[in-house]
SEVO-602184 format. One record per atom (N, C-alpha, C, O): x, y, z; residue in three letters; residue number from 1. Coordinates in pm, whole numbers, always signed. Layout:
<recs>
        x        y        z   res     n
        X        Y        Z   ALA   NUM
...
</recs>
This chain:
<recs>
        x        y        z   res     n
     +957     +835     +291   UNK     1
     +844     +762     +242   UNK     1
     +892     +647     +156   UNK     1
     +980     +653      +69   UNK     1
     +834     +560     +188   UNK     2
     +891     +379     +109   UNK     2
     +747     +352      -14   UNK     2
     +635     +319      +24   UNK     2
     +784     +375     -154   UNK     3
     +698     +413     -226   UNK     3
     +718     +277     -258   UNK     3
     +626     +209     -211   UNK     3
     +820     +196     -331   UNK     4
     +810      +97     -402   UNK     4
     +941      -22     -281   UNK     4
    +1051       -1     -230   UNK     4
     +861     -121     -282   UNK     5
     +942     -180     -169   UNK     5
     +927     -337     -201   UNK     5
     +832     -373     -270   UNK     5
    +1009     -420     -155   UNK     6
     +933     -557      -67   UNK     6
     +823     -583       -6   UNK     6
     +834     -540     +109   UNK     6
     +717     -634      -23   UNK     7
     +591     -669      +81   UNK     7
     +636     -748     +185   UNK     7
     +750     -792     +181   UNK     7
     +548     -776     +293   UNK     8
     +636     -900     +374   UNK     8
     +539    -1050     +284   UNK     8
     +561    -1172     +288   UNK     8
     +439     -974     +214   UNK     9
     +338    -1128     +197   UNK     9
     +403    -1146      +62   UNK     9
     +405    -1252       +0   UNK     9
     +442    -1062      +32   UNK    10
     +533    -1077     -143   UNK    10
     +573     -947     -222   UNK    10
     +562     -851     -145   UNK    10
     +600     -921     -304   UNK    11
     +617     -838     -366   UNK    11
     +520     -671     -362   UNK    11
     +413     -676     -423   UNK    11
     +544     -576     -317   UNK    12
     +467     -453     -345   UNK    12
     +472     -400     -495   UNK    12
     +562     -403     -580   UNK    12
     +331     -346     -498   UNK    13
     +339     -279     -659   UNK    13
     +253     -134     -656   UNK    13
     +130     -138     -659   UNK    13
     +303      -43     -652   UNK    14
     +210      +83     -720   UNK    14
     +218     +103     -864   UNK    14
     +297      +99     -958   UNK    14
     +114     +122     -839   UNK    15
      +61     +172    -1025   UNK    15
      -72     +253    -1020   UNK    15
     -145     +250     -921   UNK    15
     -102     +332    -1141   UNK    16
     -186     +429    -1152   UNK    16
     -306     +345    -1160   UNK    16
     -390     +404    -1229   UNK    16
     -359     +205    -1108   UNK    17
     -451     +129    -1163   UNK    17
     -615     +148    -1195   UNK    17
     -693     +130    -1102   UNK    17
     -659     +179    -1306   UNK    18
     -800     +240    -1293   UNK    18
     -891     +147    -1221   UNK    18
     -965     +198    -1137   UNK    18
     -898      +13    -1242   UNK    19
    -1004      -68    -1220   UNK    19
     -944     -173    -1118   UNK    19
     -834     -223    -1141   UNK    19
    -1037     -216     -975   UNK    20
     -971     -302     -881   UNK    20
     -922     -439     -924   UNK    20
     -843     -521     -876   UNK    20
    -1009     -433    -1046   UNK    21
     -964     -581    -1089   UNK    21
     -871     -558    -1235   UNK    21
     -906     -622    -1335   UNK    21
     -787     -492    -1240   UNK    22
     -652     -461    -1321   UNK    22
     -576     -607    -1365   UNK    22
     -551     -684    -1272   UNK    22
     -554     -630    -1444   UNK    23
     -457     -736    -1480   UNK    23
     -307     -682    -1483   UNK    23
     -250     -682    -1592   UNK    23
     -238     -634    -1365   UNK    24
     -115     -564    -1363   UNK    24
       -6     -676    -1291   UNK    24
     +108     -672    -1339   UNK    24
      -22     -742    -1217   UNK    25
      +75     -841    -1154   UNK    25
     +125     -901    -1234   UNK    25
      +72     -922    -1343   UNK    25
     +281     -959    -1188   UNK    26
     +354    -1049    -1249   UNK    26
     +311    -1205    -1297   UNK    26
     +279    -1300    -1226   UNK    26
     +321    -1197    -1423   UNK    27
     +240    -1348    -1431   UNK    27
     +282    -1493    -1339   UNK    27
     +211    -1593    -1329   UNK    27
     +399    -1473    -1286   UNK    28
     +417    -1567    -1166   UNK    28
     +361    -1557    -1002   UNK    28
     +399    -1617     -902   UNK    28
     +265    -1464    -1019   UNK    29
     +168    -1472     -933   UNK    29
      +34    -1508     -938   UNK    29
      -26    -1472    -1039   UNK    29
      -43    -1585     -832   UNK    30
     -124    -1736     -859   UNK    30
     -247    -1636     -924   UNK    30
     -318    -1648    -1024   UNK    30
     -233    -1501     -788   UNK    31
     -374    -1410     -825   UNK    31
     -303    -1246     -859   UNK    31
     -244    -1172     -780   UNK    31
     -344    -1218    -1045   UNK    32
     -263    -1125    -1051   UNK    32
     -359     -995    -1037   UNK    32
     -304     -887    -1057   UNK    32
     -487     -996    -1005   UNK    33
     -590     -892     -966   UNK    33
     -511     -817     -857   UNK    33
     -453     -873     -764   UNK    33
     -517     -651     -884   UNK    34
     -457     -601     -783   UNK    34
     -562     -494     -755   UNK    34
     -647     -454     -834   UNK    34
     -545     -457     -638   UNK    35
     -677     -359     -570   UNK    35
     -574     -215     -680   UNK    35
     -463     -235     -728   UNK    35
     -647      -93     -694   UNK    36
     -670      +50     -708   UNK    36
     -520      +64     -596   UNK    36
     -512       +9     -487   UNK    36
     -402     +161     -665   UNK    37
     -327     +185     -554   UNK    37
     -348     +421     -550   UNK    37
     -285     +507     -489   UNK    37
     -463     +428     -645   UNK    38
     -498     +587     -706   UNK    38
     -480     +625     -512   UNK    38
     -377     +632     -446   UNK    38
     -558     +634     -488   UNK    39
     -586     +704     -324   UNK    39
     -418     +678     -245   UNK    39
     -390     +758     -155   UNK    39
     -336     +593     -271   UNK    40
     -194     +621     -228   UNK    40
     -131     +703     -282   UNK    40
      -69     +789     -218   UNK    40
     -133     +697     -404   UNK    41
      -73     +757     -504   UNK    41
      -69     +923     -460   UNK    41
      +31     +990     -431   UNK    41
     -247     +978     -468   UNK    42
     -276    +1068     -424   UNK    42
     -224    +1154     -308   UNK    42
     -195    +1273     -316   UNK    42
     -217    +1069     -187   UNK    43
     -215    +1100      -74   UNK    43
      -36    +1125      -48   UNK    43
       +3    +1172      +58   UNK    43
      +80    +1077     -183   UNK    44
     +182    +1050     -145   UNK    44
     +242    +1188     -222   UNK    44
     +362    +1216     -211   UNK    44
     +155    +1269     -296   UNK    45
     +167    +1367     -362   UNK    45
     +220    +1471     -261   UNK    45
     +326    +1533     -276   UNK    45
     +135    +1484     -157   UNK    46
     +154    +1586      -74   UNK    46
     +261    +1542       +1   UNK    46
     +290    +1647      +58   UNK    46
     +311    +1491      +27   UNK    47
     +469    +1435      +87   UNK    47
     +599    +1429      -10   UNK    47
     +703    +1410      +53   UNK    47
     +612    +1442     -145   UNK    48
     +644    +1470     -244   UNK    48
     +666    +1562     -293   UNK    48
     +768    +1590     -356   UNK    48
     +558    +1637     -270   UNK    49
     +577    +1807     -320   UNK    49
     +637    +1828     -172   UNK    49
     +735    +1902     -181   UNK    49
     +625    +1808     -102   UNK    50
     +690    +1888       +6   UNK    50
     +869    +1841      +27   UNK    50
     +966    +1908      +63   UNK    50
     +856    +1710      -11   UNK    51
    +1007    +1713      -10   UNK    51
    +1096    +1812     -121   UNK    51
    +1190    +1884      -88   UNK    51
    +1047    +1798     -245   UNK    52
    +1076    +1829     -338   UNK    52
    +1077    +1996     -302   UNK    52
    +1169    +2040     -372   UNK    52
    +1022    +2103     -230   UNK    53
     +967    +2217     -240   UNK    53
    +1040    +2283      -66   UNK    53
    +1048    +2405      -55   UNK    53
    +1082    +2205      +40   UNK    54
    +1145    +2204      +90   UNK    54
    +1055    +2258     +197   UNK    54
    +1100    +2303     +303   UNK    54
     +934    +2253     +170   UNK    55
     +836    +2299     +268   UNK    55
     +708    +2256     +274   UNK    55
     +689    +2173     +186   UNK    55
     +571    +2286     +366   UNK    56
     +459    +2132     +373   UNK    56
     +388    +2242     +214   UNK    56
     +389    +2362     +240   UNK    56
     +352    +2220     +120   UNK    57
     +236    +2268      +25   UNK    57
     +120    +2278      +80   UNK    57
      +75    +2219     +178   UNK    57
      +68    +2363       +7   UNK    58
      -79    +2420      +37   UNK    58
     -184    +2309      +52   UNK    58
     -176    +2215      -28   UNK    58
     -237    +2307     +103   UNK    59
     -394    +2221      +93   UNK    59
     -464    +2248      +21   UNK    59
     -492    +2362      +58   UNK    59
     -548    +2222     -104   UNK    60
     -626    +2304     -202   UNK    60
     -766    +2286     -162   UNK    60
     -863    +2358     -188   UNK    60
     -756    +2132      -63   UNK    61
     -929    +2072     -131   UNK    61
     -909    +1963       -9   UNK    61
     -796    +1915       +3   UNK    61
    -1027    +1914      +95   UNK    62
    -1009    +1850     +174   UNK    62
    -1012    +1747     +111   UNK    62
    -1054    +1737       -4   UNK    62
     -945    +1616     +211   UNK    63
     -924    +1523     +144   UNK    63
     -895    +1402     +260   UNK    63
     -799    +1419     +335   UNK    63
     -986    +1265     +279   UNK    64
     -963    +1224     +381   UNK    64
     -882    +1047     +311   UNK    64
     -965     +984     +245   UNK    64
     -830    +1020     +316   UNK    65
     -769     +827     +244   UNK    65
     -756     +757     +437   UNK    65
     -725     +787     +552   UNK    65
     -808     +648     +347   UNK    66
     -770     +524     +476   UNK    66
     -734     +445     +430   UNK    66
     -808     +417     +335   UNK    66
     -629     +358     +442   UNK    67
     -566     +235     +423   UNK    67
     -603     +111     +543   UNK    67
     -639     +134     +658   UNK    67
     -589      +14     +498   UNK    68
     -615     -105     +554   UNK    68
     -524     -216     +497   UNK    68
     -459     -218     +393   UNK    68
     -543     -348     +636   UNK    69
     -467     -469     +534   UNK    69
     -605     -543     +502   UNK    69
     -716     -503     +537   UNK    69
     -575     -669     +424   UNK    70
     -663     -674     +354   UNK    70
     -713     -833     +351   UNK    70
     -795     -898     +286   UNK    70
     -623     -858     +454   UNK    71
     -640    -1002     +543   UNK    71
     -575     -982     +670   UNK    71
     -485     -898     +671   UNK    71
     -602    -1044     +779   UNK    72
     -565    -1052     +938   UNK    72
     -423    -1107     +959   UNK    72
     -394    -1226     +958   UNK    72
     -346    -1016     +975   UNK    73
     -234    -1091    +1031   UNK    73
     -137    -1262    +1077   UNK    73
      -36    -1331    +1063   UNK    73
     -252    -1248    +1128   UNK    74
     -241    -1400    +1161   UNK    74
     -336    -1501    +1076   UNK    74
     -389    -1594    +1136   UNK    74
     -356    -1483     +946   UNK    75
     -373    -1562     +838   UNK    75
     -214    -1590     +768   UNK    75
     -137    -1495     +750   UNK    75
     -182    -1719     +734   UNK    76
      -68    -1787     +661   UNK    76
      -97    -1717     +520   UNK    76
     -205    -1680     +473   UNK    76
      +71    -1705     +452   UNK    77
      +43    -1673     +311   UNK    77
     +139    -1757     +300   UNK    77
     +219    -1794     +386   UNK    77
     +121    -1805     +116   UNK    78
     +185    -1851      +48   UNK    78
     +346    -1839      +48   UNK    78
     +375    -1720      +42   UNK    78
     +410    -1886      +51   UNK    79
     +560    -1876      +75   UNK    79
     +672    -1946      -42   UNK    79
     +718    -2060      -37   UNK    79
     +688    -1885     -102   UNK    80
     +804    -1999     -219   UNK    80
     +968    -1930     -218   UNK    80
     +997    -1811     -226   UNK    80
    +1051    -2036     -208   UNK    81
    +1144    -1967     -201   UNK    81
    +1235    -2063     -268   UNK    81
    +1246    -2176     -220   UNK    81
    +1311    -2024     -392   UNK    82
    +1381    -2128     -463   UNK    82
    +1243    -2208     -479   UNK    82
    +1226    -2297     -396   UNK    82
    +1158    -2191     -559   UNK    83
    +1080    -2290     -584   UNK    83
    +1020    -2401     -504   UNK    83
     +942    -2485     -549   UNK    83
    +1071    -2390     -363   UNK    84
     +981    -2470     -279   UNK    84
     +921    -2368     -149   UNK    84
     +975    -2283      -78   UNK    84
     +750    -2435     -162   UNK    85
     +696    -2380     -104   UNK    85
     +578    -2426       -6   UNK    85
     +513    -2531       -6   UNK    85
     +571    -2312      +77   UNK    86
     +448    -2369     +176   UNK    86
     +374    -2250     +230   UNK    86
     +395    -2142     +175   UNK    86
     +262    -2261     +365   UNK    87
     +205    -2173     +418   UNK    87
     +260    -2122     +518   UNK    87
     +278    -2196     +615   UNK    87
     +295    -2003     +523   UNK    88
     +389    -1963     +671   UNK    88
     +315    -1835     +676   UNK    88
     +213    -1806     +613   UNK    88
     +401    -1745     +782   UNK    89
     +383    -1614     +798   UNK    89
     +540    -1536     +770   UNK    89
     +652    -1583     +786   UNK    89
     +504    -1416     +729   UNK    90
     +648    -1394     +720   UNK    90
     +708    -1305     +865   UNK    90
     +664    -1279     +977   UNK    90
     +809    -1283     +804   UNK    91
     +921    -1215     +917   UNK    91
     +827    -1118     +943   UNK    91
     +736    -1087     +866   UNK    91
     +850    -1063    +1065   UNK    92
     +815     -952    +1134   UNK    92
     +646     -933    +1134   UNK    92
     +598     -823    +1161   UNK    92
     +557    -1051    +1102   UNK    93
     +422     -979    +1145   UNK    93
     +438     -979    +1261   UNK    93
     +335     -917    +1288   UNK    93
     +490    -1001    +1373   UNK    94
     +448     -963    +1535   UNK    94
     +435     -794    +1482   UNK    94
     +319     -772    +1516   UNK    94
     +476     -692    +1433   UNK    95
     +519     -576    +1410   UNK    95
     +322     -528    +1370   UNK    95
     +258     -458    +1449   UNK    95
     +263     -580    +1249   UNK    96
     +179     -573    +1164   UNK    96
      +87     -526    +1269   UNK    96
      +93     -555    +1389   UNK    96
       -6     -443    +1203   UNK    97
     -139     -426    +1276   UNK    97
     -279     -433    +1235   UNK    97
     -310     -358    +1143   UNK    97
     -357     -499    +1278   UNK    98
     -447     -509    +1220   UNK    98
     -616     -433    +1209   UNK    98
     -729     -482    +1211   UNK    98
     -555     -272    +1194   UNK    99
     -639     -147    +1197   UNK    99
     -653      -89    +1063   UNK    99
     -618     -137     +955   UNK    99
     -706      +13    +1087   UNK   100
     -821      +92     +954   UNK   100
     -682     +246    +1050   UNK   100
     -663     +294    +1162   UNK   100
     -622     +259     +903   UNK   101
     -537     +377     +905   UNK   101
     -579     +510     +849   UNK   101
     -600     +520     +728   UNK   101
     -588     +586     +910   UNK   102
     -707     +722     +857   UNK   102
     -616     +853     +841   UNK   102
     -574     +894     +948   UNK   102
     -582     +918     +742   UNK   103
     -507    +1041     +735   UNK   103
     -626    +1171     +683   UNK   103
     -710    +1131     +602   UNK   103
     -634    +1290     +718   UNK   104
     -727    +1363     +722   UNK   104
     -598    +1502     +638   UNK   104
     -509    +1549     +708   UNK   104
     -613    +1545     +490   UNK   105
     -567    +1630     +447   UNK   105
     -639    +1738     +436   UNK   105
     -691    +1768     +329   UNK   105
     -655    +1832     +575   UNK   106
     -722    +1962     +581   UNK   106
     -681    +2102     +508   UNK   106
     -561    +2129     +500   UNK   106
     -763    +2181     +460   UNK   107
     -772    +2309     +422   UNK   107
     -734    +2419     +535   UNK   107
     -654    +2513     +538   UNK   107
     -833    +2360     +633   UNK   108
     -803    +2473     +800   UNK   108
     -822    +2363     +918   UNK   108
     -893    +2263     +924   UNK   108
     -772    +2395     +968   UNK   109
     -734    +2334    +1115   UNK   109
     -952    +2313    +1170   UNK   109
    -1044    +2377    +1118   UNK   109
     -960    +2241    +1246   UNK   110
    -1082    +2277    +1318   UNK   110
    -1175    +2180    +1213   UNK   110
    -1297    +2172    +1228   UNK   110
</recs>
């Protein structure tokens, strides 16, 4: 599991953030509002305890998270590199997809 990484549009950040509109970004970013990363956070628990425990953990409580991106692929982002910059796309969106990702953490099967 890739908890804290590179973005391809810029930088990734988890944090426990209560409110979507958090003032948590680096002040050298244009927009430092970052969405809620709680429901990853959550969902990364159970992959965590299981590494850590060497086996999958119990299910206590159903539990369904969906992730999404949060612009279309083929929208340009901001690009600076050494201080000069423009609108591009980065490396590897041919890869990107542009779906509603649904994980379902069940109690019982069915």
């Amino acid at each position: 599991m890739d908890v804290s990484r590179q973005g391809l549009y810029g930088p990734s950040y988890v944090a426990p953030i209560s409110s979507s509109k958090a003032d948590t970004g680096p002040k050298e970013l244009p927009n430092k509002h970052m969405p809620s990363h709680v429901a990853y956070l959550d969902a990364s628990r159970y992959y965590i305890d299981w590494f850590k425990m060497g086996k999958p953990p119990t299910i206590s409580q159903d539990k369904l998270f969906y992730f999404y991106r949060t612009h279309p692929k083929t929208q340009d982002a901001e690009v600076s590199v050494g201080g000069v910059g423009g609108m591009a796309k980065p490396r590897g969106v041919a890869n990107l997809k542009d779906n509603v990702f649904v994980s379902a953490f069940l109690t019982q099967a069915g």
